[in-house]
N, C-alpha and C positions, 0 to 999 in steps of 0.2 A: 352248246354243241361241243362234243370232245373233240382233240386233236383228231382219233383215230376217224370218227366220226364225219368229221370238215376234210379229210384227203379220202373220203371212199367219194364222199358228196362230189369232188372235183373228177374223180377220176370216172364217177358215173357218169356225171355230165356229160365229160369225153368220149366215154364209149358207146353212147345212145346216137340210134339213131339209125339208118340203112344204108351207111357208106361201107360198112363190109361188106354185105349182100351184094352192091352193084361193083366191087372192081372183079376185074377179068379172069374167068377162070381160064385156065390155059388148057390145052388138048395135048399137049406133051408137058407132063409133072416133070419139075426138078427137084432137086436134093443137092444138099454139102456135101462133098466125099469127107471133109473135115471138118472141125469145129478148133480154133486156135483158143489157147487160155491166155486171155491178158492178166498178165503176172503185176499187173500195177492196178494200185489201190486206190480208187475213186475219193474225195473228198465229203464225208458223211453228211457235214452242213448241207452243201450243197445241194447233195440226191433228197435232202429232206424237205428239202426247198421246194424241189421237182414237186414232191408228192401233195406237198400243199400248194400246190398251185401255180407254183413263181419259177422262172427263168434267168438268171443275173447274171452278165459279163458287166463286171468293171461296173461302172457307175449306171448302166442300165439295166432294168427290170421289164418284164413284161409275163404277163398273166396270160397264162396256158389256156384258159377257157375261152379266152382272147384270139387264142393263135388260129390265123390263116394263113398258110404256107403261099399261095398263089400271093396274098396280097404281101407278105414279107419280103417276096423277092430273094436276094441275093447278095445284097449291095449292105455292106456294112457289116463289124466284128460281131455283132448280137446275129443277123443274119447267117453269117458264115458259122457260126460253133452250134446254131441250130440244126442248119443245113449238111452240115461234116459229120453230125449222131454221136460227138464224143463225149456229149453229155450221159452216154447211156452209160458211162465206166462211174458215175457219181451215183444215178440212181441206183447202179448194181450195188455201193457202195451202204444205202440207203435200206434198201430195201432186198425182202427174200426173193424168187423166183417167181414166185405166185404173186404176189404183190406188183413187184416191178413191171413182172409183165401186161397187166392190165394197163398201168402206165403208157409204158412202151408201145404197144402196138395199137394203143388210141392214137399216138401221134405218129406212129409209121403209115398206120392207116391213111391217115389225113394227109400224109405227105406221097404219098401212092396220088390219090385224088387230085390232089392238086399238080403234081409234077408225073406222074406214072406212065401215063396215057402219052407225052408227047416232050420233045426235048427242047427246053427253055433256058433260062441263065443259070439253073440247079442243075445243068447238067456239065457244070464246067468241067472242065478235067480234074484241079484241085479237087472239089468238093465229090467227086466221082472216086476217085483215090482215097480220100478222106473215107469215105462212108461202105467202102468195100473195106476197109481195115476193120472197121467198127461194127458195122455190121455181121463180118462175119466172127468176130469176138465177142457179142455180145449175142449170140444167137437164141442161145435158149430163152431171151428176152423177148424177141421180137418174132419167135415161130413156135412159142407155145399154143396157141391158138388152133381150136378145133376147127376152125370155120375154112375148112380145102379153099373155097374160092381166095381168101385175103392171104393162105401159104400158097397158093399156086401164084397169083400176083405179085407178090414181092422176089420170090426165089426168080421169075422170069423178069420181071423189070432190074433184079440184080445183074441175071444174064446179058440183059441189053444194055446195061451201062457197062458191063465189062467188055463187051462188044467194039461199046462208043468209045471208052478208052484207048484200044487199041489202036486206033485210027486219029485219036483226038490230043494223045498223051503230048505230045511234044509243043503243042500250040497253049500248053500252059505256059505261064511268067517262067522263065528263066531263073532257076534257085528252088526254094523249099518248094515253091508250089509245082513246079513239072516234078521235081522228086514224090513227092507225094501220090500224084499223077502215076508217076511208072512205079511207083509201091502196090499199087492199087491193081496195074496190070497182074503185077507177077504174082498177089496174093491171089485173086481171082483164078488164074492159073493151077495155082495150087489146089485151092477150094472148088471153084465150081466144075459141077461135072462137067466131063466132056473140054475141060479149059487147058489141060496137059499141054497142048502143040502152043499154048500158049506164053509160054514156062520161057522159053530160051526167047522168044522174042524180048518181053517183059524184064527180064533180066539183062538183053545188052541196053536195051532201051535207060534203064536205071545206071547201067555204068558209063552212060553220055551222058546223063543230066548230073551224074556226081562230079563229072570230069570237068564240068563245064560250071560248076556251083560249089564246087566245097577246095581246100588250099590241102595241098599236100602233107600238111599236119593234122587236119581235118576241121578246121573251123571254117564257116560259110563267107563266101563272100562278102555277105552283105556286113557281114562283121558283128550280128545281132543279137545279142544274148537269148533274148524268146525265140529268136526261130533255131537256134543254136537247140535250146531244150527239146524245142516242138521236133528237130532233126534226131534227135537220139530218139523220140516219141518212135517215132516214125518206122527205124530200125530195130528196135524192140518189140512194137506187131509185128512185122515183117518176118523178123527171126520165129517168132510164135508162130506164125503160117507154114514154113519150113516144118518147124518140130511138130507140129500137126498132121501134115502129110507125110511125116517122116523121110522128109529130105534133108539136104542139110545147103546151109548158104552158100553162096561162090564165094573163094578166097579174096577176091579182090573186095568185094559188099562186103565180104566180116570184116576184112583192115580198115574200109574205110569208118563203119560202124564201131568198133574199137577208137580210132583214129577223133569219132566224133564226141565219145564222151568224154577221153582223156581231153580235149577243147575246152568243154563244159565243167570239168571238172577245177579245170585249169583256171578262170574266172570265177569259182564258189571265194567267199568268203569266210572267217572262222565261225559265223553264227549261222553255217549250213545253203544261206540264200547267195542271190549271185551280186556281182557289181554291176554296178549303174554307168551303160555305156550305150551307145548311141541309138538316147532317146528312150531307153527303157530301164525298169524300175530293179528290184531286186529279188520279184517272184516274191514264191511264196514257200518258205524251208521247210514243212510236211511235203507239199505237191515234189515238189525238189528230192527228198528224200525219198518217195514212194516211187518215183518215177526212175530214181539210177540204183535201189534196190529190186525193181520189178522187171527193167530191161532186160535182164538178162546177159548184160555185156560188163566188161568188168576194165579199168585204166587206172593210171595211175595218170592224177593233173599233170596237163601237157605246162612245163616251166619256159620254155621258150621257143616262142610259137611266129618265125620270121614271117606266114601271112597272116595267120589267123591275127598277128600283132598283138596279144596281149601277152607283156613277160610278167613271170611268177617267180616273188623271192619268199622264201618263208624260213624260221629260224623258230622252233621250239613252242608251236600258238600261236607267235606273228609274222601274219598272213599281208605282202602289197602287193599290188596286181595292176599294172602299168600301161598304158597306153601306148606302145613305140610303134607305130603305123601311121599314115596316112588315114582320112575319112572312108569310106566303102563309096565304090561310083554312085553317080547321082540313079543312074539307072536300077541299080539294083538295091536302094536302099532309101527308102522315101523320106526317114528320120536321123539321116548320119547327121554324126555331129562336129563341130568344131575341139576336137579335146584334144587331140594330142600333145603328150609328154605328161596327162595327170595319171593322178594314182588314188586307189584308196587302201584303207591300213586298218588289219583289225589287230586287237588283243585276244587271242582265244574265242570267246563268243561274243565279244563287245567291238562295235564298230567305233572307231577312232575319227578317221578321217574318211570322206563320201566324197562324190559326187552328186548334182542335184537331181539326177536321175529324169523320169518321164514316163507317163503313161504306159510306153510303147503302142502295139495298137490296140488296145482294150478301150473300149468307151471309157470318157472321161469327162466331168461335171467340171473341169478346169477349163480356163478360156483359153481359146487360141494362141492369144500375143502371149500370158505364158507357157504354153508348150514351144513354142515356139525359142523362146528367152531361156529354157533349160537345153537347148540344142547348141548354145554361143559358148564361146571358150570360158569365158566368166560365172560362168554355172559348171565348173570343172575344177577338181585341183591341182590345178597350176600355175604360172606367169601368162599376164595380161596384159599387153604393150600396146597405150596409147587407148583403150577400152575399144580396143581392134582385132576380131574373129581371126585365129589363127589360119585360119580358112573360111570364105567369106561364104556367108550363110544372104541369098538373095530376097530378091521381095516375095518374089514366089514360094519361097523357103527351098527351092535348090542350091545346090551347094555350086561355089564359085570357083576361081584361084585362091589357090591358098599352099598349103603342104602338098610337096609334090614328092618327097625325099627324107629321109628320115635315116640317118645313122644308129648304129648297133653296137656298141661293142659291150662286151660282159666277160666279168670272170670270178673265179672262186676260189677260195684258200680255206686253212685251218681256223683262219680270223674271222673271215666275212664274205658275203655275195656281194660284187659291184656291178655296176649296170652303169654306163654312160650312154648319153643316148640324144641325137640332133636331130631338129625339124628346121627348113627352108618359108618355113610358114610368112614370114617378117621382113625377110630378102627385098622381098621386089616392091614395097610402100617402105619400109627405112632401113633396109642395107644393113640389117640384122639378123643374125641367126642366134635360136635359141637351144643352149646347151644347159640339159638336167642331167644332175651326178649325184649316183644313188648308192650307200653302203649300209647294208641291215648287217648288224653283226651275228655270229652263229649263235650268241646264248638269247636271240630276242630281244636284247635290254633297248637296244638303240639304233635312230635311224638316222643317220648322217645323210644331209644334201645340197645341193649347190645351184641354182641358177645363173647361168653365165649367159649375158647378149655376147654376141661376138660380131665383130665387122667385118662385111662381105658384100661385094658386088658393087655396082656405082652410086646405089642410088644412096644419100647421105643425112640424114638427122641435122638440121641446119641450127640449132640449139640446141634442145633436150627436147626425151618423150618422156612423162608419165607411166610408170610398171605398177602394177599390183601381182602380189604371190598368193593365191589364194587358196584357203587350207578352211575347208567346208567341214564342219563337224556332224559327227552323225548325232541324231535325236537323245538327247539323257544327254551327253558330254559337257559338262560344266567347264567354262573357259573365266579362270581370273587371270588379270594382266598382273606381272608381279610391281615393285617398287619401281625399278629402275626403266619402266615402261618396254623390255626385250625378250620380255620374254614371258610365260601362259604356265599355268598349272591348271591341268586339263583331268576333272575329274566324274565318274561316269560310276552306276552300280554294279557295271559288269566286268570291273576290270580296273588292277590297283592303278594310283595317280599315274599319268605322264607329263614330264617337264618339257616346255617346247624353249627354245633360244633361239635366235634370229640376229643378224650381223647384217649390215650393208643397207637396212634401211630401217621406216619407223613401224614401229606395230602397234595393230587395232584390232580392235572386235566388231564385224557388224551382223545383221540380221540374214537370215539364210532360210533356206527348209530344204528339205526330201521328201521324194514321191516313194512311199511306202508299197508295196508287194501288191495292193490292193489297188493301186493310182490314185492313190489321196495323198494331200499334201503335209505334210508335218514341219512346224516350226525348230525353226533348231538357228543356229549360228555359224560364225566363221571368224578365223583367224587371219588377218590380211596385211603384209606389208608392203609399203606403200615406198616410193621415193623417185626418183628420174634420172635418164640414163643418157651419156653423149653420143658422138658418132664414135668414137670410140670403143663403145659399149662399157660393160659393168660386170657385176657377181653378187651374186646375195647367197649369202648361207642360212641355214639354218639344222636343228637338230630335233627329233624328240626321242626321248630318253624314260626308259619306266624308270618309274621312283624306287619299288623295290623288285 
């Protein structure tokens, strides 16, 4: 059987049968007043995936022929990216209009059936938010269809979740998901007939859940790089809904929307993807690409971001991007992590130095205790005192005492960006604060730094702790130790040698990995100096330097 051949076979399967006949013709027909164009461009693999059969988030699969929406529930990232229809931007991605739609409205169908008729855990607000953006963007997908009864039934089951939103919006999570939630209102607003009185509620509703979720520079709370992405997602249908109905956005929504991708932007790396920070991986640099080319919004990387906490030095293709914040509360952020004061460093399109990154929430074939073990400070690159969470990561995997404080200071000249920067992380178990001192010079060649404990408070080091500096390399980067054992020649395909040197303690290489775009693991290594520190405290230097 041909390829062509094996996705009609699936797709018939799906559409056979008398569930479009039996859902509900309605007595009052609706209609879009609009139809929004999402300007971002699906994932091809993917939609092609759709057509043959398969569904994949992250390390799970599940066969379409398979699916029952009633018995799938709600609960879980394969669940939810079903549930939310933003898969229809991969099939459109995949497939022409005629095609797709035979797709598409077998499983909107099925999802009418099983959820249409009555309001169950698909009817959260997130997922309600979710699927009014997608929905009404991917329209001519899912109302191609001659059969009146199955377009009378979905354009009224839309009316009634936009209904249910209105009422429902705010009793979502606190952060992306009530955002999303009141995106939903105010697109529906826009699009469905009769939703106009809708418009102004929907809209302050949205400028309380921003007010209450996202920091004045415009990074979210929770401090998340994915949901960071998924936030500009969000504001780019949104703005599409606007230009559809030919309205235009409230100035406060555009700034913060603005506001949101200079955040996102401000976090990319030189090789397009993002850095690896609490608990998530580094995406995937096409989805990344199509996604802040299609928004429609346009920033320049936010470089010093006092909540959003990530600072940005960059000098001629090299790109560090620094953790100077505290962790995000335990409430609003289920994967924060212990990192603060590390950094990662690329060359142009070559990743130098990493983080161990993590799944985030995509399904993951990796065990617990290590997703867990890439959330600890020692899966970050930085100083590790006494192999003690800079903030104490619980059994439960809540986050403890730890960083409560965090010093800033930064400046600039003709020479170089400097960055000093203090965490209270160490204070209250050994009477230790940790200072990192950062100089990228303007031509790129060099990164000068400095670890400094410093003594504070009562409590006292009664001999010595145990430090490790750890400097995680990303995948490809060849580390030799040179002669005098201080120092690394660190070489990679993507980018000419860098020389590392280190002072104030001994150096090593040991074993490491990265979670890749996709949340798979990858082998790779690390740079680690080692030595111990009094109540006094200590300093370790060290540099890296391109070769040419």
């Amino acid at each position: 059987m041909t390829d062509d051949a094996a996705e009609r076979a699936v797709v018939g399967k799906l559409a056979r049968g008398s569930f479009l006949s039996r859902l509900t013709r309605s007595r009052q027909p609706l209609k879009l007043a609009a139809v929004p164009r999402d300007h971002v461009h699906g994932e091809r693999t993917r939609g092609d995936a759709l057509l043959a059969g398969r569904f994949t988030v992250g390390a799970e699969t599940l066969s379409l022929k398979d699916l029952d929406f009633a018995r799938l529930g709600a609960a879980g990232q394969l669940a939810r990216h079903l549930q939310g229809f933003s898969w229809l931007r991969d099939l459109a991605a995949a497939a022409s209009r005629e095609k797709g739609a035979r797709l598409a409205e077998a499983l909107v169908g099925r999802w009418l059936l099983a959820h249409g008729t009555r309001i169950d855990e698909a009817w959260a607000p997130h997922l309600w938010g979710e699927r009014v953006l997608f929905w009404a963007a991917y329209a001519p997908y899912i109302l191609s269809s001659t059969d009146s009864g199955y377009r009378s039934a979905l354009l009224n089951t839309l009316a009634r979740g936009a209904r249910n939103l209105d009422s429902n919006a705010d009793k979502a999570t606190a952060g992306l998901d009530r955002i999303t939630a009141w995106c939903g209102v105010v697109a529906a607003g826009l699009l469905v007939q009769g939703g106009v009185p809708r418009v102004a509620r929907g809209e302050a509703g949205l400028a309380r859940a921003l007010a209450s979720a996202q920091f004045d520079d415009g990074g979210l709370l929770s401090r998340s790089p994915f949901e960071q992405m998924l936030l500009v997602d969000r504001f780019g249908l949104l703005r599409a809904c606007y230009m559809a109905a030919k309205e235009t956005m409230p100035e406060g929504i555009e700034a913060a929307a603005q506001a949101s991708l200079a955040a996102l932007h401000g976090i990319m790396m030189g090789d397009g993807a993002l850095s690896s920070w609490q608990g998530c991986g580094p995406g995937e640099p096409a989805r990344l690409a199509a996604l802040i080319d299609g928004c429609g919004l346009r920033a320049r990387p936010l470089r010093q971001a006092r909540g959003w906490g990530y600072q940005r030095m960059s000098a001629l293709g090299t790109i560090l991007v620094i953790d100077a914040a505290p962790p995000p509360a335990q409430r609003i952020a289920a994967q924060g992590s212990a990192s603060t004061l590390a950094f990662e460093l690329s060359d142009g399109g070559q990743r130098l130095v990493v983080n161990c990154g993590g799944p985030g929430p995509l399904p993951t074939d990796l065990s617990q205790e290590l997703v867990e073990g890439l959330r600890t400070t020692a899966a970050h690159s930085t100083l590790v005192l006494a192999d003690t969470n800079s903030t104490n990561i619980l059994a439960d995997g809540s986050l403890g005492k730890g960083v409560e404080d965090v010093a800033i200071d930064r400046s600039e000249d003709n020479d170089a960006s400097r960055l000093e920067a203090s965490h209270d992380g160490y204070v209250r178990a050994f009477g230790l604060v940790h200072k990192r001192s950062l100089m990228l010079g303007n031509d790129g060649k060099e990164l000068r730094g400095a670890d400094q404990l410093l003594a504070k408070g009562r409590k006292k080091i009664r001999e010595a702790a145990p430090y490790a500096v750890r400097f995680h390399l990303a995948p490809g980067v060849e580390a030799t130790i040179t002669v005098d054992g201080m120092g690394a020649i660190l070489r990679s395909k993507g980018a000419p040698p860098w020389n590392f040197r280190c002072r104030g303690g001994n150096l090593a290489t040991e074993d490491s990995l990265w979670i890749d775009g996709r949340g798979q693991a990858q082998r790779t290594s690390q740079l680690v100096i080692v030595g111990e520190v009094s109540a006094l405290g200590g300093e370790i230097g060290w540099t890296f330097r391109r070769a040419s």
